[in-house]
N, C-alpha and C positions, 0 to 999 in steps of 0.2 A: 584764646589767650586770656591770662588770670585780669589784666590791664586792657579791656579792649580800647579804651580811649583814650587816644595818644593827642596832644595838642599842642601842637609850633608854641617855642618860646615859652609854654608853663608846665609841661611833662618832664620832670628830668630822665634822663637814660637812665636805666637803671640795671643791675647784673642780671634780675630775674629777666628782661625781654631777651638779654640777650642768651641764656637758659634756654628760656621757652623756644625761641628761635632754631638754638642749636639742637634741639630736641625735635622737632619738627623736621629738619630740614636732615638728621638724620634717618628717621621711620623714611625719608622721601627718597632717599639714595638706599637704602635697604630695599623697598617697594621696586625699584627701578634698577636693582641688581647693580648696583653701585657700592664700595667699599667706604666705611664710614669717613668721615673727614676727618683727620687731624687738628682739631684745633688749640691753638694756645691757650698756656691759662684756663685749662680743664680741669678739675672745674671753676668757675669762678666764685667768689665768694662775696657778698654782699657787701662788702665794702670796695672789692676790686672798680679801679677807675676803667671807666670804658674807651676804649683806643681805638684807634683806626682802623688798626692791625685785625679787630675785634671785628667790624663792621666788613673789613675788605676778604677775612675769609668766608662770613656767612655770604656774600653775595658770588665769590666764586664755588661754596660748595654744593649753594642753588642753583649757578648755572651748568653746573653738570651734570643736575636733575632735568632740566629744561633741553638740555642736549642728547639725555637719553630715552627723554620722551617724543623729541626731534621737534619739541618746539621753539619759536622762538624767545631768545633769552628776555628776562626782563629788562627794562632802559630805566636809570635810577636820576634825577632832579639833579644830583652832585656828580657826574661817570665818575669820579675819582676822590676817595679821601684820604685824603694825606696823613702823614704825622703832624700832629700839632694842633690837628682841625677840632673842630666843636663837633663833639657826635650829636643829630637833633632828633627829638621825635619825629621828623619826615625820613631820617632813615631808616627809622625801627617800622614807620608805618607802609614805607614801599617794599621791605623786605617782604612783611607781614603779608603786603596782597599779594607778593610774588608767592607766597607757600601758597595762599588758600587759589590762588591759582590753577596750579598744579594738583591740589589733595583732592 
């Protein structure tokens, strides 16, 4: 990752994690004979605000990597974010060991 250090409270989210993210987590469902994901706001562009919607599909298109590996899925700090939530660097960084997990 271009960002490897993510820090509670002084890292802001920013479009490129969520990039890199969705870049990863596709090669991972390719790898695993999996159909790319559909994600919103493809591509995003460096100013795009980072949403929920944003975080809750990279963690469902990881867990269908983690289901066709027949491992089990990762368990995230927040199970759920909503609309309206705070995206934090703790979610870009548990997605983050959820890939290097699996790679």
């Amino acid at each position: 990752f271009s960002d490897p250090t993510l820090t509670s409270q002084v890292t802001p989210v920013r479009a490129v994690h969520i990039t890199e993210l969705r870049g990863r987590i596709q090669a991972l469902r390719s790898r695993f004979g999996l159909g790319a994901y559909p994600f919103s706001d493809d591509p995003l562009s460096a100013g795009t605000p980072i949403r929920a919607a944003h975080v809750t599909q990279l963690r469902l298109a990881l867990a269908d990597v983690y289901v066709a590996a027949k491992r089990a899925v990762p368990m995230y700090s927040d199970s759920t974010v909503t609309s309206g939530m705070t995206i934090k660097a703790t979610h870009i960084a548990e997605l983050r060991a959820g890939v290097l997990g699996i790679e």
